[in-house]
C-alpha positions in Angstrom: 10.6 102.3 -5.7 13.5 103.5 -3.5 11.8 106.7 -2.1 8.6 108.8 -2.6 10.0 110.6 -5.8 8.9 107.6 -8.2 5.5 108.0 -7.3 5.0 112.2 -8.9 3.3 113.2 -5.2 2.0 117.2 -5.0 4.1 119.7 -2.9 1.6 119.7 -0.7 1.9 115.9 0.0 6.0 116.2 0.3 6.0 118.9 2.7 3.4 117.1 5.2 5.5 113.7 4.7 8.7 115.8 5.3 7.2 117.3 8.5 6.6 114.1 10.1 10.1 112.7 9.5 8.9 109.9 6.6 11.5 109.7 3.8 12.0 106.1 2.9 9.1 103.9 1.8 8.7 101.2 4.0 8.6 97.3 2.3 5.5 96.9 2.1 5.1 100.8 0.6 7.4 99.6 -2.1 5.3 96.4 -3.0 1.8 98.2 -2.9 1.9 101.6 -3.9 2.8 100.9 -7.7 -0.1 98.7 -8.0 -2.5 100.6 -6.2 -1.6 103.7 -8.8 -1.9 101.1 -11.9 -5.3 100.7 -10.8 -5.5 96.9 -9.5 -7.3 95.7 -6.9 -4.5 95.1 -3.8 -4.4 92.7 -0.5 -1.9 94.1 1.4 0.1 91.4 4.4 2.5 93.0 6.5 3.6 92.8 10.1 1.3 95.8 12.5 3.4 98.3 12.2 5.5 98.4 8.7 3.5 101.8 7.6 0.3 99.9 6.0 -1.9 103.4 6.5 0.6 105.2 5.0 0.6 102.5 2.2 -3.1 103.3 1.0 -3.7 106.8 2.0 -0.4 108.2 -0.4 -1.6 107.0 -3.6 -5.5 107.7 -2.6 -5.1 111.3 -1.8 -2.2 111.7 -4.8 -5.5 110.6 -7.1 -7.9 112.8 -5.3 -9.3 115.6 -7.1 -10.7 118.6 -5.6 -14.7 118.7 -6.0 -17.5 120.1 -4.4 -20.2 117.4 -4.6 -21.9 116.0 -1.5 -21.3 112.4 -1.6 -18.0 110.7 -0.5 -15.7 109.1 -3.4 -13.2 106.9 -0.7 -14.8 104.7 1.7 -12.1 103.7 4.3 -13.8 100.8 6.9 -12.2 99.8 9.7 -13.0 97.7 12.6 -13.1 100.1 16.2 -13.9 102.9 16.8 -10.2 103.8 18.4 -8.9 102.8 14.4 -11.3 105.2 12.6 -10.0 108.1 14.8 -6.2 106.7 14.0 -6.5 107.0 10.8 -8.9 110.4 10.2 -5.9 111.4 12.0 -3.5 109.9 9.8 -5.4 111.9 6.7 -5.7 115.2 8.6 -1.7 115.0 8.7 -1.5 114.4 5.6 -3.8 116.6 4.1 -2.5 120.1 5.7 -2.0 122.1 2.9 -4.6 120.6 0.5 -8.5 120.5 0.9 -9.9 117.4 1.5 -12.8 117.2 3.6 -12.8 113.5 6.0 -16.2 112.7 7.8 -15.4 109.7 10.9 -18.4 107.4 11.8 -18.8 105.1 14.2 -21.4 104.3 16.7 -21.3 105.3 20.7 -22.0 108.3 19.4 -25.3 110.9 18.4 -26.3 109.9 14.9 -28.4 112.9 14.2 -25.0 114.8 14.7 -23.2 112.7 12.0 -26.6 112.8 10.0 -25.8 116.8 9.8 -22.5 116.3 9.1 -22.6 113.9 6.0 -25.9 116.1 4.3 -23.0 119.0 4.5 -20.6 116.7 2.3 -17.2 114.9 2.2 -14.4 113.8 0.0 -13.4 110.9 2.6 -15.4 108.7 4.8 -13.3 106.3 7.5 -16.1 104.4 9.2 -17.3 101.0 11.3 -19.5 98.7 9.0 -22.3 99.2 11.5 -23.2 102.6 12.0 -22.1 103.2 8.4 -24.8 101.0 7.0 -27.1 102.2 9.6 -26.3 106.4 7.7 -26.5 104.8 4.0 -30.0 103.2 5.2 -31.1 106.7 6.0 -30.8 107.3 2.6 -28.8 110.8 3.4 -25.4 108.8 2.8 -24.8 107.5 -0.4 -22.5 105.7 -1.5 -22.6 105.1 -5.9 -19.8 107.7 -6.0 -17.6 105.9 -4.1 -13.9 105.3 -6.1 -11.9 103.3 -3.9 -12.5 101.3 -1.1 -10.2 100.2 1.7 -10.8 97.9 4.4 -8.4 97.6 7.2 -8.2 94.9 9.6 -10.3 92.5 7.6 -9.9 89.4 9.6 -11.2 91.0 13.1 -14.2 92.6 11.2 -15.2 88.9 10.5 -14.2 88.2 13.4 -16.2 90.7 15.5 -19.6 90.0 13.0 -19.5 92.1 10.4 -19.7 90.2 7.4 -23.6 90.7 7.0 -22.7 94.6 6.8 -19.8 94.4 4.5 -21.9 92.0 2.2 -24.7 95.0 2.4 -22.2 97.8 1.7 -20.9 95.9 -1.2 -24.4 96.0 -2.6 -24.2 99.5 -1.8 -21.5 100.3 -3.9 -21.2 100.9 -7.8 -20.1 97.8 -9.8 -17.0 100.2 -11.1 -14.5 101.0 -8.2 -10.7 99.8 -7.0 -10.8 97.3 -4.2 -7.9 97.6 -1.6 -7.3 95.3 2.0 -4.8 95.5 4.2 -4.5 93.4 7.2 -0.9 91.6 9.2 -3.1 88.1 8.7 -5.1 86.5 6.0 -7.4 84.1 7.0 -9.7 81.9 5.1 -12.9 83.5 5.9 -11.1 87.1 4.5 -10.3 84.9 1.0 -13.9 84.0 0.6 -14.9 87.8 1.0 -12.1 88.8 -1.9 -13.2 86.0 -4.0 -16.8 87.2 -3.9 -16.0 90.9 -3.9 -12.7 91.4 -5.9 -12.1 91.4 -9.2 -8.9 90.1 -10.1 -6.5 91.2 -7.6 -2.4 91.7 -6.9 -1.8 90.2 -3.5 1.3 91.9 -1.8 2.8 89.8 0.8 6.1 92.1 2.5 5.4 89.6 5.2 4.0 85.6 5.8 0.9 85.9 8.1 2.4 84.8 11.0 6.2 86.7 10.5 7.0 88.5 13.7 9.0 91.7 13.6 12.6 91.2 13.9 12.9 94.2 16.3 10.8 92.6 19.2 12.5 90.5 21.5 10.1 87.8 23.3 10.2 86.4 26.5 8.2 83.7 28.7 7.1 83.5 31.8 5.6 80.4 34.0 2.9 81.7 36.4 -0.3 79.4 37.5 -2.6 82.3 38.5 -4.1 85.8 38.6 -2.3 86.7 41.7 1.5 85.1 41.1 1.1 86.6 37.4 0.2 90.2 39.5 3.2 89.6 41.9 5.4 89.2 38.6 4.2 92.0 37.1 4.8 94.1 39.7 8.6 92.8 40.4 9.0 93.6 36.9 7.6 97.0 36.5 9.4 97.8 39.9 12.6 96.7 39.0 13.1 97.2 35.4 13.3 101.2 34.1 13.4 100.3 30.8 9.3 99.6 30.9 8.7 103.4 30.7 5.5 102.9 28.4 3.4 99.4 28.1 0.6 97.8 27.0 -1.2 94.8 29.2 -3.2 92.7 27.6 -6.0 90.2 29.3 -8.6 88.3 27.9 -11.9 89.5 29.6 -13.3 93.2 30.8 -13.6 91.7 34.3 -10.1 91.0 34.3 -9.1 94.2 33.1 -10.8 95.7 35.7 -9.8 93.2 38.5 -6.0 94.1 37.4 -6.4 98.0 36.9 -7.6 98.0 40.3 -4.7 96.4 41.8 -2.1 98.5 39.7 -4.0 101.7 41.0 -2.9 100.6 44.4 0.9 100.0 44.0 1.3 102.7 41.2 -1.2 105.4 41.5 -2.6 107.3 38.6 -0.2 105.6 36.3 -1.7 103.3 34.4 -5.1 103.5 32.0 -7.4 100.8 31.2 -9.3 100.2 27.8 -12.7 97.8 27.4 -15.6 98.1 25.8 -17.8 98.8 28.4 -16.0 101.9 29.0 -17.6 104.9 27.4 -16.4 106.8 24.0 -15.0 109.8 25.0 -13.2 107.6 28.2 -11.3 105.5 25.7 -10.2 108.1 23.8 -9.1 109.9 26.7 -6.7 107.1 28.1 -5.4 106.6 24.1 -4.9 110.2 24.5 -2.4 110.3 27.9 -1.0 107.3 26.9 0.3 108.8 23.7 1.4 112.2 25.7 2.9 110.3 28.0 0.6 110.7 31.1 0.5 107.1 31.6 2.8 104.5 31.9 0.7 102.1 30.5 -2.8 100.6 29.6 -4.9 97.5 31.2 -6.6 96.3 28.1 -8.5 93.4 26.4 -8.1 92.5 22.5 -9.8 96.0 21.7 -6.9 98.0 21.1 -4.7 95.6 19.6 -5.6 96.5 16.0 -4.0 99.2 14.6 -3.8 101.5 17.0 0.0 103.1 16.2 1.1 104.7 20.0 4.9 105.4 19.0 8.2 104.4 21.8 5.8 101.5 23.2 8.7 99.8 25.3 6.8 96.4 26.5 3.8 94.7 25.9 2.6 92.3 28.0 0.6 88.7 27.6 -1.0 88.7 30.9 -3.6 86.1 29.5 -2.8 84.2 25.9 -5.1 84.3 23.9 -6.5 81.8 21.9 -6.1 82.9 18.3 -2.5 83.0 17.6 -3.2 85.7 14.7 -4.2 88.1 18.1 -1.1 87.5 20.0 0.5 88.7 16.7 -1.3 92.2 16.7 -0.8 92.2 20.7 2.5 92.2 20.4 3.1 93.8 17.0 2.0 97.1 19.4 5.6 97.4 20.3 8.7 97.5 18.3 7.0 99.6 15.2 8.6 101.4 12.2 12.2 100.1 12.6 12.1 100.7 16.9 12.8 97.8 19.5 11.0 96.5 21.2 9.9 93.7 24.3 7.2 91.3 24.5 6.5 89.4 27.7 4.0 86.7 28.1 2.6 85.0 31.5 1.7 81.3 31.0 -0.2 79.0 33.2 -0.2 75.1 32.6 -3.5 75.1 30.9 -1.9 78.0 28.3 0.9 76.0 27.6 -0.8 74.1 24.6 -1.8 77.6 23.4 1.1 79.0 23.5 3.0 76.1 21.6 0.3 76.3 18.8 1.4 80.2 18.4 5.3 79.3 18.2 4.5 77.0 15.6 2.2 79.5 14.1 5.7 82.0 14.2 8.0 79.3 13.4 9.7 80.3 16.7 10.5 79.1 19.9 10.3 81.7 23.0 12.8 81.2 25.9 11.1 81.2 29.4 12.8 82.7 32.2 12.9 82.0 35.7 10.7 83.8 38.1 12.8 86.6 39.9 13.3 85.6 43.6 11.1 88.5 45.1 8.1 87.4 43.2 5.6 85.7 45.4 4.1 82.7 44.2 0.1 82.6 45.4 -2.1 79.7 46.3 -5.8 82.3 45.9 -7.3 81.9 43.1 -9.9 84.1 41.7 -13.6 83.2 41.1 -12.5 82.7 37.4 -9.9 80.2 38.4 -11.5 78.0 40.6 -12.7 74.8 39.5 -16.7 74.2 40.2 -18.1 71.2 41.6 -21.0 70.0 39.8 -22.9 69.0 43.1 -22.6 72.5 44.3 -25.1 73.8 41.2 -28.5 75.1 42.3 -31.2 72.8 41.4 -33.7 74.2 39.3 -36.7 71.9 39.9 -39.0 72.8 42.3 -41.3 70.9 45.0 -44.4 71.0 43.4 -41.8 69.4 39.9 -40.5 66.3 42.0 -39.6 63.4 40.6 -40.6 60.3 41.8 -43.5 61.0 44.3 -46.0 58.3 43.8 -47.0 55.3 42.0 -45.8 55.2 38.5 -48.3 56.1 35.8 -50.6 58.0 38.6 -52.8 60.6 36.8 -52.2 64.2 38.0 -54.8 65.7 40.1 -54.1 68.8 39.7 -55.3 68.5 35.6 -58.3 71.2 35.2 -61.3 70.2 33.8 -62.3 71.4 30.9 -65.5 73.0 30.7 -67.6 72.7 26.8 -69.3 75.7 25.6 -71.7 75.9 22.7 -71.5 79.1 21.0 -75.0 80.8 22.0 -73.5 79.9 25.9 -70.1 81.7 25.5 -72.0 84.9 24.6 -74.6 84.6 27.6 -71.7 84.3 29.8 -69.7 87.2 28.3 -72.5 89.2 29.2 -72.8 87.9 32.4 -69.4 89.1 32.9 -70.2 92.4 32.3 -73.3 93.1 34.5 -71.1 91.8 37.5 -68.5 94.7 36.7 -71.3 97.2 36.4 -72.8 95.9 39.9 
């Protein structure tokens, strides 16, 4: 399959291609969409951002007939909220000039408002396993007409805890449907859901788990803490113009938070930041500017670094590493997407060093370090994070009347209540005793 031709698409599904500049499959397109449209059941490995969307919604809404009926026939689940608006956007695109009705659901938000919406019926659903189990439990959604599923970014839905859902959904849906899973890693808990779930099934690999894109260059920094990476990061963004738009990935909110605070200083209403204890609609607000180009760049933790497709992302940056070497793959596998280039940059303290040589094996690939520019300031504060606790310095829990020690050994406590006997004819003359002193 050299182009979209071989596949027979509508008009309607050429022309909204066309319009968004997408000619060529991609290689993981080529691999998939034939056996998706034969029927089989398809796991789908490719680098983040080789077109996997793309690569399930074509031959979905190219099989999708128009009907009437109330109850969904494709269930799409992904894991974020962020991803389920990604790709209801993705469909909307898409589907300009045909009629296909897509419901998103994910929590955050008023369920009675969603209730509303899926009584009024839907062709499509693209939903979190969460609040999609909590609808179906409802008994308003349901889901025995359901044709094809698709789960994207299966490995951080186990990940995050969603297995008990997707087990219940499964149950959920009729025995009689096409399986489909697409994901940049496989890992072994995401083969023991297919070998429950799937029937027998085509795995595409356009990729290794564990390939990184060809078009992103990556680089290495040594820094030994929060406030020498911050100098660094701020020599860099100050001296290099090519970092026009940038992720900045740490591994906690508090971090996030610490380091937006400080970037708000030196570069004022330029950069975003992204957690989950910010609210809905504030998350999709900064994904929003950051796409139109109102911001320079996002503070964020691991949230965002599924799926979300932000086009022209110059630089990402590893401000933290994390520990799973299949996230540093989606952190950085924000940048250099759908044949772009791209940077990624990565801070490393001694104690990450391990870490980070675990995830160069993982890629089969060594990353130069640099040397620290000579304006960069190296730090001796650490943050509360960093500093290492004394034991002795821990509150004791124990208190006065809890000693240990006081007295003779095998002393009998004095403070032991006696226990008063009552026969059953004297509990009863007491109650009532009781109650004449409250009446008095």
């Amino acid at each position: 399959m050299n182009d979209f031709e071989n596949i027979k698409l509508s008009k309607q599904l050429k022309k909204a291609l066309d319009e968004q500049g997408i000619t060529t499959p991609t290689v993981i397109q080529k691999k998939s969409i034939p056996q998706m449209l034969a029927g089989n059941d398809v796991v789908g490995i490719a680098q983040t951002g080789t077109g996997k969307t793309i690569a399930y919604l074509l031959p979905i809404l190219r099989d999708l007939k128009y009907s009437d009926q109330r109850p969904p026939r494709i269930l799409i689940l992904v894991p974020t909220r962020e991803l389920v608006v990604q790709v209801a956007s993705e469909i909307e695109k898409l589907t300009t000039y045909m009629s296909v009705r897509t419901l998103s659901i994910y929590g955050g938000t008023n369920i009675n408002t969603q209730k509303k919406a899926v009584y009024e019926g839907c062709d499509i659903v693209v939903a979190t396993p969460g609040r999609l189990y909590d609808l179906a439990m409802t008994g308003l959604l349901r889901l025995k007409d359901i044709q094809k599923i698709v789960i994207d970014e299966c490995d951080e839905m186990l990940n995050l805890g969603f297995r008990p859902q997707l087990q219940r959904i499964f149950d959920l849906l009729p025995t009689k449907r096409q399986n489909l899973m697409f994901s940049a890693t496989i890992t072994q808990d995401v083969d023991d859901l297919i070998a429950t779930f799937f029937r027998k099934t085509e795995k595409i690999i356009a990729a290794p788990t564990g390939t990184p894109l060809s078009s992103i260059t990556q680089l290495a920094y040594r820094a030994e803490n929060f406030y020498t990476k911050f100098n660094l990061l701020k020599s860099l963004l100050e001296s290099n113009e090519t970092i026009e738009k940038t992720f900045i990935f740490v591994k906690s909110k508090a971090l996030a938070d610490r380091l937006y605070d400080l970037l708000e200083q030196e570069f004022p209403e330029q950069f975003g930041v992204i957690h989950s204890n910010k609210s809905q609609n504030f998350r999709l607000r900064m994904v929003r500017e950051f796409k139109e180009d109102k911001l320079r760049g996002i503070v964020a933790t691991d949230l965002v670094s599924r799926g979300i497709d932000i086009e022209n992302v110059s630089h990402v940056f590893n401000f933290d590493i994390p520990e799973q070497q299949e996230q540093y793959m989606h952190r950085i596998g924000r940048t250099g997407r759908v044949d772009q280039q791209g940077v990624a940059i990565s801070f490393i303290t001694e104690k990450e060093e391990s870490i980070f040589s675990a995830i160069e094996e993982y890629m089969n690939h060594i990353v130069e370090f640099s040397k620290l520019p000579e304006d960069v300031t190296i730090s001796k504060e650490l943050i509360p994070e960093e500093e290492e606790r004394d034991i002795h310095d821990a509150p004791t829990i124990l208190e006065a009347s809890h000693s240990v020690g006081d007295g003779p050994k095998d002393t009998p406590s004095t403070k032991i209540k006696k226990k008063e006997n009552f026969r059953p004819r004297d509990k009863a003359n007491k109650k009532v005793r009781k109650k004449r002193k409250r009446r008095k």
